[in-house]
N, C-alpha and C positions, 0 to 999 in steps of 0.2 A: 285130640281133635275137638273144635268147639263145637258146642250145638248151633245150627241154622237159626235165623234169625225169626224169632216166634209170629212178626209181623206177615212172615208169606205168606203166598195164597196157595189154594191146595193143590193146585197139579202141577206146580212145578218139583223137579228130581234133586236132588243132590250126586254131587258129583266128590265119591267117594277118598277118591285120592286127595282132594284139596281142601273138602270141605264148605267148597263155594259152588252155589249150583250152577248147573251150563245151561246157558241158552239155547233155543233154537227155533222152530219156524213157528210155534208158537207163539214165542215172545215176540219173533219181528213179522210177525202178520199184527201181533198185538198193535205193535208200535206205530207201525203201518195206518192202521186204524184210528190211533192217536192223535196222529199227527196230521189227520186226514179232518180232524171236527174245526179248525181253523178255514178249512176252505168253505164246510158249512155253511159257517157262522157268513162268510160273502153272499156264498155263489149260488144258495137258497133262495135270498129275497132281490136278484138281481132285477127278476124278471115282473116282479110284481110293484117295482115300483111307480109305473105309470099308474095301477090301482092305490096307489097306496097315495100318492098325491091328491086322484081324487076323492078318496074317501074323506082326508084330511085337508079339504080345503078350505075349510070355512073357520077353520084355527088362526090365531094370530102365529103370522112367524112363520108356518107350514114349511113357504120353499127354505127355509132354513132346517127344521126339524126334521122333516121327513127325511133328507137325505141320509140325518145322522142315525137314522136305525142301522143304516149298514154302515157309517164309519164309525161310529163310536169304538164298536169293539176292537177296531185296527187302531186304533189313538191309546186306548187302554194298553193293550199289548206292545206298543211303544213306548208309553211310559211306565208298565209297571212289570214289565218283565223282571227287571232285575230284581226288584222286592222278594217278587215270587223267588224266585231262584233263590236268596238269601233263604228263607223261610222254607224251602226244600231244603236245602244242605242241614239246618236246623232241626227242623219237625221232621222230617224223614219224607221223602219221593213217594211214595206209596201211597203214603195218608194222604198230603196234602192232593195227588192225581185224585184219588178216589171223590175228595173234598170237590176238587175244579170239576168231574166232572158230572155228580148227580145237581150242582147249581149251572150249570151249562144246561144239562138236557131241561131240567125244572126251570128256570129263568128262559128259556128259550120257546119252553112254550107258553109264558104266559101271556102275551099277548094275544092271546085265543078269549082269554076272559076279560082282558081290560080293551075299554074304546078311550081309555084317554091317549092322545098320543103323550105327553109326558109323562106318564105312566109307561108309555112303552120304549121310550126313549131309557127310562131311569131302568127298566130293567134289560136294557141291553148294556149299560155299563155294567151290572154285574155280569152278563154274557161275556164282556171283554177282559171283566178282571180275572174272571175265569179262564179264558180263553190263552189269557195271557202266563197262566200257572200250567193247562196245558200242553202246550209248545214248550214253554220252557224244559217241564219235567221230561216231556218225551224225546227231545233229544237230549237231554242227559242221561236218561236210561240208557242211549241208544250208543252212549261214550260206555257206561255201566257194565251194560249183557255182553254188547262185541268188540273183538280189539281185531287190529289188522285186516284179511279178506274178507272177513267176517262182515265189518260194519261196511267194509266197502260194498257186499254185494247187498245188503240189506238197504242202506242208502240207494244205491242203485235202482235196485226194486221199486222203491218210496219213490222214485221221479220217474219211472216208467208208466206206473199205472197211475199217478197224479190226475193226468191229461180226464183220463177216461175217470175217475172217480168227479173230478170235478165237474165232466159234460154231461155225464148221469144225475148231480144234484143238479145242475142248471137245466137239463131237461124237467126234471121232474117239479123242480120249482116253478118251471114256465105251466106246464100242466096245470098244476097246484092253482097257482093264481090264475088262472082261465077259471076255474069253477069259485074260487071263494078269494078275495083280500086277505084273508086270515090259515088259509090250508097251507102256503107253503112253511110255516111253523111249526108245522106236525112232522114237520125230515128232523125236528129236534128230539123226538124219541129215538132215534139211532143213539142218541148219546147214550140211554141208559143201556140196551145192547152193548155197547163200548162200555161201562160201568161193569157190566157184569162179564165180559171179556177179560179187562183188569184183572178184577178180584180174582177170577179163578185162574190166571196164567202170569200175573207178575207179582216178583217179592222186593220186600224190600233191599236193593243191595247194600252188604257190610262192606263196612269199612276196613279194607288193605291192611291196617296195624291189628284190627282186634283179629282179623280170621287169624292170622299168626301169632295171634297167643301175645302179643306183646303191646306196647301201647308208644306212640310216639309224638311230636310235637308237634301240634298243626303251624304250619306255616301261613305266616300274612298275606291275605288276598291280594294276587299281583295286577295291583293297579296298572302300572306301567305298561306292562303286556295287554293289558284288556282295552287301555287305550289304541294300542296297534291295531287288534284285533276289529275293535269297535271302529276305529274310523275306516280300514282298510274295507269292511263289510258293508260302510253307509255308501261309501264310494261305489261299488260292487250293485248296492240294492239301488243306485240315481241310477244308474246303467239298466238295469234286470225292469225296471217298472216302466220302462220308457211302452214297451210292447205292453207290459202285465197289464198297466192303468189303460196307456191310450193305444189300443189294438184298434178298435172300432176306427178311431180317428188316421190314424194308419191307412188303414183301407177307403176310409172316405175319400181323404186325399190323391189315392189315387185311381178315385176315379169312379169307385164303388158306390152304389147311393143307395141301394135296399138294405134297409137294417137285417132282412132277411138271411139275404146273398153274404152281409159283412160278418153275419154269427157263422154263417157253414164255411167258410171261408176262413175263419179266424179256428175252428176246428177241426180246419186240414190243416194248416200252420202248427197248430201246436203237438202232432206228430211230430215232430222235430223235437220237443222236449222228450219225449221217447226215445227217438234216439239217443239224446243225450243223455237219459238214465244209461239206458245199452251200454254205450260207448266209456262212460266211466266204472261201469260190473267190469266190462272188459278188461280194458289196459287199467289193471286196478294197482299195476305197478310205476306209473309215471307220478313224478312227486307232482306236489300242489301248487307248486314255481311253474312248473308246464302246464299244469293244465288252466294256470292262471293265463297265463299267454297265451293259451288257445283259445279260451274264451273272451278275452279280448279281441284277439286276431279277427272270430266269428262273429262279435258284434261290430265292430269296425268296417268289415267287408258289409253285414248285414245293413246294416245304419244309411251307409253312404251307398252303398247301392239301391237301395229302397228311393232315397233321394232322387238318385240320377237315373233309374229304372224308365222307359218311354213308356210302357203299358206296364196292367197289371200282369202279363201273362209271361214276362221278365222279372218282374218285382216279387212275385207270389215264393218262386224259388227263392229268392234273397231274402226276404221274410221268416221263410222257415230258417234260414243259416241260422238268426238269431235268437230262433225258437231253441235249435239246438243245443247254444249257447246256451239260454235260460234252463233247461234238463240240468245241464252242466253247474250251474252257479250254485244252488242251497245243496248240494252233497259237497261241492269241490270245498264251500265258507265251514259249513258243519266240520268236517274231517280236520279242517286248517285248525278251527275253534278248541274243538276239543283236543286236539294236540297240546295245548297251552295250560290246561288245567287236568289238576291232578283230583282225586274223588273228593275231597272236601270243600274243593272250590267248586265242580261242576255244577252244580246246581242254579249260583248265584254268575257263573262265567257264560254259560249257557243263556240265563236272562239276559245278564246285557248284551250278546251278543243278537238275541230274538228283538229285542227292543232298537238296535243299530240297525237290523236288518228291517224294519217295519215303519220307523221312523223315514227311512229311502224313501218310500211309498207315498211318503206327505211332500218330501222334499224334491220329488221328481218334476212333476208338472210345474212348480211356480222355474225350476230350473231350466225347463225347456222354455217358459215364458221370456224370463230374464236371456235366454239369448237369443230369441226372436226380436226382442225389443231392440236390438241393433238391425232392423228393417227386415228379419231372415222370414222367410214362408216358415209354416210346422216342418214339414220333411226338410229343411232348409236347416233349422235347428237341429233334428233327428243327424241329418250327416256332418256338424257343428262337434256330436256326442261320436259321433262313428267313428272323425278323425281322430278324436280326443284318443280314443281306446285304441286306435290301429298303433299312432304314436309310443300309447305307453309300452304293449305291447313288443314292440321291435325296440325301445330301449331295455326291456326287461329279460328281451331275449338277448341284446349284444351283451349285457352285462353276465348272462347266463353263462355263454359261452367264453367269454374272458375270464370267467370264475372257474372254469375247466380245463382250459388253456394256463391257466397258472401255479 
């Protein structure tokens, strides 16, 4: 038997039969946690940005700047995921997570002691190149620690309590910026918290050929397949942002005008991503074919009835459908992903596929522009995308069943 891999941290077990240690609700509370400092890095300064314009008004450029404190870091992790992920499979997951995340928590708060805004612009790119090594590595651990039920329920889990992880920082960010321009910065000490969760409950995982005593030939990164993977996930995340970006705008349209009323509103909606964490623990035996068609199905119905809804008090229901659907989307893309890559590729398969999936995020709203531009209202576009999906949907399902039938 070999010995455990010297890099682990101290409380995880070995699991004597195999010599590779087992996971369990440690590591995917760990991971949990991981994969939760991405929504931070957002849904922290959401609320502070009307302070944060005035503070820096007197700046050349501002209404250009300012916004990029919260986007930078999502551009970053769209184009540097894949790096990361190279450089994990490499250097090893462990180090380089431990690495992304004391320059996350430390770059996150330094904007506490700098008043320049390009100064705090410059250290939110390293927030997002960080940011973008976390995601990454976290769900490739999460290929690493569980296989089968496992990572289905633990995925699961991850898009259940999402909702509520992220309306706790954006509560708390809104607080935060009530008393200071600079307080909602300080939810970036969670990271080290999370730092020191790492260390003491995740190892580094070995690799497949050495635990077995033997040594084998890496195989070339499949490009091919990651192009699938990658474009099938950009298509998947134009769809998925359409609510994530413009929810407010959503609700505006129909009819809602209190930014108030459109935040408590947009947080009964996204109970529906609950569900559809739920819903995928559950039936954790339907393949990723169905539940791709379901989630279309959902945003299809969701889309275009939001459109054609007479009130909100018809729409609200339809709205959440799509919430559902979004529960549904980063387990159903994750599970598909890591199917495709084996542990030597994960690291770097995993990036491009965080970087596919975030790059959606840029590419969503100029795409709902471009098809308003043919005279459409927004919800006019919104059910333009709803057809789109109902379409693929009902061709992905006859060909299903053709496929079964033969």
């Amino acid at each position: 038997m070999n010995p455990l891999p010297t890099s682990a941290g101290p409380a995880a077990d070995a699991d004597v039969a195999s010599g590779q240690r087992r996971a369990g609700a440690a590591q995917g509370i760990a991971l949990m946690a991981i994969l939760a400092m991405p929504t931070l890095a957002l849904a922290a300064l959401v609320p502070s940005l009307p302070q944060l314009f005035q503070q820096f008004s007197s700046v050349p450029n501002f209404q250009l700047l300012v916004p990029m404190i919260i986007t930078v870091p999502s551009l970053c992790v769209a184009l540097f995921s894949g790096v990361m992920g190279a450089i994990a499979d490499r250097w090893g997951r462990r180090k380089l997570l431990l690495v992304a995340l004391f320059a996350f928590a430390l770059l996150g708060l330094a904007p506490l002691m700098f008043d320049s805004l390009l100064l705090i612009v410059a250290s939110r790119v390293v927030v997002g190149l960080a940011e973008a090594a976390i995601l990454t590595v976290g769900n490739a651990l999460m290929g690493d620690y569980f296989e089968g039920e496992e990572r289905t329920k633990w995925l699961g889990y991850q898009n259940m309590f999402a909702p509520f992880i992220g309306s706790a920082i954006l509560l708390s960010g809104g607080f935060l910026a009530g008393v200071h321009w600079r307080y909602p910065f300080l939810l970036y000490l969670s990271g080290f918290a999370v730092l020191l969760v790492v260390w003491l409950v995740c190892w580094e995982p070995g690799r497949p050929a050495q635990t077995a005593g033997r040594q084998v030939a890496t195989a070339p990164f499949p490009w091919r397949v990651s192009l699938l993977v990658c474009g099938v996930t950009v298509l998947f995340s134009l769809v998925f942002f359409v609510q994530a970006v413009q929810h407010g705008r959503i609700f505006g349209d129909m009819g809602v005008a209190s930014p108030e009323r459109i935040s408590v509103l947009a947080t009964v909606a996204s109970l529906g991503t609950v569900l559809g964490g739920y819903l995928f623990k559950r039936f954790s035996k339907l393949t990723v074919q169905q539940w791709m068609m379901a989630i279309l199905a959902l945003y299809g119905t969701s889309y275009i009835g939001i459109a054609l809804a007479p009130s909100l008090t018809s729409g609200l229901p339809l709205d959440v459908l799509g919430q559902v659907g979004g529960g549904l989307v980063v387990p159903v893309l994750v599970t598909w992903a890591l199917q495709h890559y084996g542990f030597e590729h994960r690291g770097r398969g995993m990036g491009l596929w965080g970087g596919a999936f975030f790059l959606g995020q840029f590419l969503s709203p100029p795409l709902l522009t471009l098809i308003g531009s043919a005279g459409l209202s927004f919800l006019g576009s919104v059910a333009v995308m709803g057809t789109a999906c109902l379409v693929v949907s009902i061709v992905m399902a006859l060909t299903h069943k053709k496929e079964n039938e033969s």
